[in-house]
TORVEXLO-623461 format. One line per 10 residues: number of its first residue (from 1); their letters; for each residue x, y negated, z of N, C-alpha, C, O. Coordinates in steps of 0.1 Angstrom, whole numbers, plus 2048, in hexadecimal, padded with zeros to 3 digits. Atoms other than C-alpha are relative to their C-alpha. Layout:
NUM = A = X/Y/Z/X/Y/Z/X/Y/Z/X/Y/Z  ...;
***
This chain:
1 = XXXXXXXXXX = 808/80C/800/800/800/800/809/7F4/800/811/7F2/809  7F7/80F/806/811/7DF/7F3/7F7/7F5/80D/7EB/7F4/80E  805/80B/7FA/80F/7C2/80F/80C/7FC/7FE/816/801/7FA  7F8/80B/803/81D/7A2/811/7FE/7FE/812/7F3/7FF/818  807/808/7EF/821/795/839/80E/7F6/804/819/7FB/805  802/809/7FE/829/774/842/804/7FE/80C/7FF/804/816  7FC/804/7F2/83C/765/85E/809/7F5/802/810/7F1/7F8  7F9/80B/807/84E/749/867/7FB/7F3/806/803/7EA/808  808/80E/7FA/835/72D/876/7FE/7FD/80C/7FF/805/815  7FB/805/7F0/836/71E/892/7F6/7F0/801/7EF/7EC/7F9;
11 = XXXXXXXXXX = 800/80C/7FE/82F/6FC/8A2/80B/7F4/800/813/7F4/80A  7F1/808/803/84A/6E1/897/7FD/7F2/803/7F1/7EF/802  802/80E/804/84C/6BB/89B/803/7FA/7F6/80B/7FF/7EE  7FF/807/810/849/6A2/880/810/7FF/7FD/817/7FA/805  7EF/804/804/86E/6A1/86F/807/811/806/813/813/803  7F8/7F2/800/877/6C7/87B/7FA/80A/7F2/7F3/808/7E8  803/7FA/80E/878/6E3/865/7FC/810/807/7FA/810/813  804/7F6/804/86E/706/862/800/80A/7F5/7FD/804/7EB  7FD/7F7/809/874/726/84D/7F7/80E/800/7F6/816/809  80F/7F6/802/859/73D/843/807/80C/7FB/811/809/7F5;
21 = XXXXXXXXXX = 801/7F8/802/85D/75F/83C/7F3/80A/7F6/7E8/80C/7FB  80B/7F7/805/847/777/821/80B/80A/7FA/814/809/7F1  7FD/7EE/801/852/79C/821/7F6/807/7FA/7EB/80A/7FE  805/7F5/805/849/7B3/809/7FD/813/805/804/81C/805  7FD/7F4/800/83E/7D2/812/7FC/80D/7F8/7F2/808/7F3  803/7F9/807/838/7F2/7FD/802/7FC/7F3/7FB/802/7EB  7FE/806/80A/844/7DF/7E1/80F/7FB/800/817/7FD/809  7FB/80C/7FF/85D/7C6/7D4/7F8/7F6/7F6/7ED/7F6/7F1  807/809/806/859/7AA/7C3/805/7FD/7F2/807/7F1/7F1  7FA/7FB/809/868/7B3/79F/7F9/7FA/7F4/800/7F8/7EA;
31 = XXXXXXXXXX = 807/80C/80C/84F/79F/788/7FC/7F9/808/7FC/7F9/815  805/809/7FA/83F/783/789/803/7F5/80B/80E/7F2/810  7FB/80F/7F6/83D/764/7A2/7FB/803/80C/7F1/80A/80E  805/7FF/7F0/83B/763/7C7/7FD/7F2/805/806/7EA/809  800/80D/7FC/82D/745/7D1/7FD/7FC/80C/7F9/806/812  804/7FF/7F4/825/733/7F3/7F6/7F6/802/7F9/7EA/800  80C/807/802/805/725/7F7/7FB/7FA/811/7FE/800/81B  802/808/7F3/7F6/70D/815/7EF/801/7FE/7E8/804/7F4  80E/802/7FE/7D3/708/820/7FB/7F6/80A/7F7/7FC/814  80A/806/7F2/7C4/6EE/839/7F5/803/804/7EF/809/7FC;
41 = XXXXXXXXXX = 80F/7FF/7FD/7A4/6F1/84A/7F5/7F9/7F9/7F2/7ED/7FD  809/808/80D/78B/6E5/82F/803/801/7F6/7FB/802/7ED  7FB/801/80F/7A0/6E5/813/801/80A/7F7/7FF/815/7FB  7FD/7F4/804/7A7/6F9/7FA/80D/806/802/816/800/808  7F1/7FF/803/7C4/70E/7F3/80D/7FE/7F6/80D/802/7EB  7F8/803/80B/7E6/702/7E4/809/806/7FE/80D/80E/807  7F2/7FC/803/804/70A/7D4/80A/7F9/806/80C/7EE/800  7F4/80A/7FE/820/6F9/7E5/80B/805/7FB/813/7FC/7F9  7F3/7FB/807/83C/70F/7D5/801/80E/7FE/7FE/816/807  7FE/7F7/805/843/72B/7C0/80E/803/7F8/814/7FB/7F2;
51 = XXXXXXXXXX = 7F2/7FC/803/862/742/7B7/7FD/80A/7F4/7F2/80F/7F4  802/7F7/80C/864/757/796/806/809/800/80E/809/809  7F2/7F4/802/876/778/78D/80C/7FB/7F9/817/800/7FA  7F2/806/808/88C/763/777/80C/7F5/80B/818/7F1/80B  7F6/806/7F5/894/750/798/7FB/7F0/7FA/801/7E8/800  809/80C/7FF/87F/72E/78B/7F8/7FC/80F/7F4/802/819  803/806/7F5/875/719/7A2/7F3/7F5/7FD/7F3/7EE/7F3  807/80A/802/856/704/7A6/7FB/7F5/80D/800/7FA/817  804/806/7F3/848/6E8/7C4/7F8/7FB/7F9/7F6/7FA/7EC  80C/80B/802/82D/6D6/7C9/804/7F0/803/80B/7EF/80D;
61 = XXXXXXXXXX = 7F9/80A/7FD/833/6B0/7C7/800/800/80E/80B/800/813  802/801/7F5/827/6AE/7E7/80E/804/80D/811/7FF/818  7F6/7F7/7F6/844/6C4/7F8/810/7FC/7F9/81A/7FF/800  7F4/802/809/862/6B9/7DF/80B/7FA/807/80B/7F0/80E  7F6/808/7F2/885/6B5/7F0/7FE/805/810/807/802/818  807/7F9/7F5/876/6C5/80F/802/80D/804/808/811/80E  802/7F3/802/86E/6E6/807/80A/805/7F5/80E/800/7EA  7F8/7FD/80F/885/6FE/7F5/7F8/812/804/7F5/816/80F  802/7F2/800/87B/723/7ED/807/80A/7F9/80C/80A/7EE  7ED/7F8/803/894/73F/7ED/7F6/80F/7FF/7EB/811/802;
71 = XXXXXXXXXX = 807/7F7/802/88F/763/7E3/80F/808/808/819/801/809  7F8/7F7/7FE/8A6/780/7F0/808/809/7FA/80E/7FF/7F5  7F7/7F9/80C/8BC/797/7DA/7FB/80E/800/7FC/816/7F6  809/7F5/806/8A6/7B6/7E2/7F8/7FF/7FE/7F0/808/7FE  810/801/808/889/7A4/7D3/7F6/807/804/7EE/80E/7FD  80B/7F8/7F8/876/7B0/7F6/7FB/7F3/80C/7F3/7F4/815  802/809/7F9/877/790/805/802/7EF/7FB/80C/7EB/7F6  7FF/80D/807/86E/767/7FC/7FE/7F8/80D/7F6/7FD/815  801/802/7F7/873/750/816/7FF/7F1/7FB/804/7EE/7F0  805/80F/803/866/728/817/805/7F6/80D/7FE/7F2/816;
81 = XXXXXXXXXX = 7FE/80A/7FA/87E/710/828/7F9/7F5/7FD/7F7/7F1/7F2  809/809/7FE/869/6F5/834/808/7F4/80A/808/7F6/816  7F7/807/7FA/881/6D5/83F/7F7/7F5/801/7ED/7F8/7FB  807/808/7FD/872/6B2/84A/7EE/801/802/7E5/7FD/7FA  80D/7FD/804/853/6BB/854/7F7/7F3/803/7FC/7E8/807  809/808/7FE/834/6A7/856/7F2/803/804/7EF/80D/7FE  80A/7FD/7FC/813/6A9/866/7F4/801/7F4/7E8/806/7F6  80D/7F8/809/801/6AD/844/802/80C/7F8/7FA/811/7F1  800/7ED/804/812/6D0/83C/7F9/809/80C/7FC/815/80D  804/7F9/7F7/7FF/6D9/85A/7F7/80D/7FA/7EC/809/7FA;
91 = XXXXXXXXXX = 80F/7F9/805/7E7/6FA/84B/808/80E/801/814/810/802  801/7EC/802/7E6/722/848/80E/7FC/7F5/80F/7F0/7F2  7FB/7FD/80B/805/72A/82D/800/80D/7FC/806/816/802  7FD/7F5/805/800/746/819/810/806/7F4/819/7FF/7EF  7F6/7FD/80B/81A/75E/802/7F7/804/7F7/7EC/80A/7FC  808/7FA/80A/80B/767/7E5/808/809/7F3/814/807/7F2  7FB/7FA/807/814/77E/7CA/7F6/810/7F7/7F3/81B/7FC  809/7F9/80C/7FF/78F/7AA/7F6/803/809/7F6/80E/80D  809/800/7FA/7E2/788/7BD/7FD/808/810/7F2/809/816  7FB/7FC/7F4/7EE/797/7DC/802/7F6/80B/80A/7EC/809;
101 = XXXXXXXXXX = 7FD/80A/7F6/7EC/784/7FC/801/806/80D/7FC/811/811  7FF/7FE/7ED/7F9/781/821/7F9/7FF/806/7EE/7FF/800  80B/804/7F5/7E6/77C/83F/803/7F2/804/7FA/7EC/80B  800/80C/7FF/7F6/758/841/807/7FE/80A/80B/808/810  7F8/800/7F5/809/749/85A/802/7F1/806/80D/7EB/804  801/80E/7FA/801/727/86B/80C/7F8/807/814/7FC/810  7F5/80B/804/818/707/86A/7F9/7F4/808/7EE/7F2/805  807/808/7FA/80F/6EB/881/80A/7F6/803/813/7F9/80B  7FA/80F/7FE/81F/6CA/882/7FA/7F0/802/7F5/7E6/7FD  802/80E/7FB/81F/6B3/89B/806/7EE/800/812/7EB/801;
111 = X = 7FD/80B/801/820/68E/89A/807/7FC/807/809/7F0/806;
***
């Protein structure tokens, strides 16, 4: 059974950082994009950044300079440094991958 789980979040103050964790299990991640997606309470959900098998990189403007997203070399693990933070990346973050999702892993930054 192929999961993805998520870890990594915490409570931070505004301007600390944080490093997320999404672990493959029963799998790797050998095609396709792994990306890491945020959610607030109300909102929908977004993309804030995605990594490729070719090793492309994408951000959301929102996160640019901030966030960088790294993959592992057994292509079993994608991990989402998260540097200056701010109190409006506060929300759920998901990993995602070919429609495959985590259980999420909440990010809370205080003012």
């Amino acid at each position: 059974q192929v999961q993805l789980v998520e870890s990594g979040g915490g409570l931070v103050q505004a301007g600390g950082s944080l490093r997320l964790s999404c672990a493959a299990s029963g799998t790797i991640f050998s095609t396709g994009a792994v990306g890491w997606y945020r959610q607030a309470p109300g909102k929908q959900r977004d993309l804030v950044a995605q990594v490729t098998s070719g090793g492309g990189t994408y951000y959301a403007d929102s996160v640019k300079g901030r966030f960088t997203i790294s993959r592992d070399g057994a292509k079993k693990t994608v991990y989402l440094q998260m540097n200056s933070l701010k109190p409006e990346d506060t929300a759920v973050y998901y990993c995602g991958w070919r429609n495959i999702w985590g259980q999420g892993t909440q990010v809370t930054v205080s003012s």
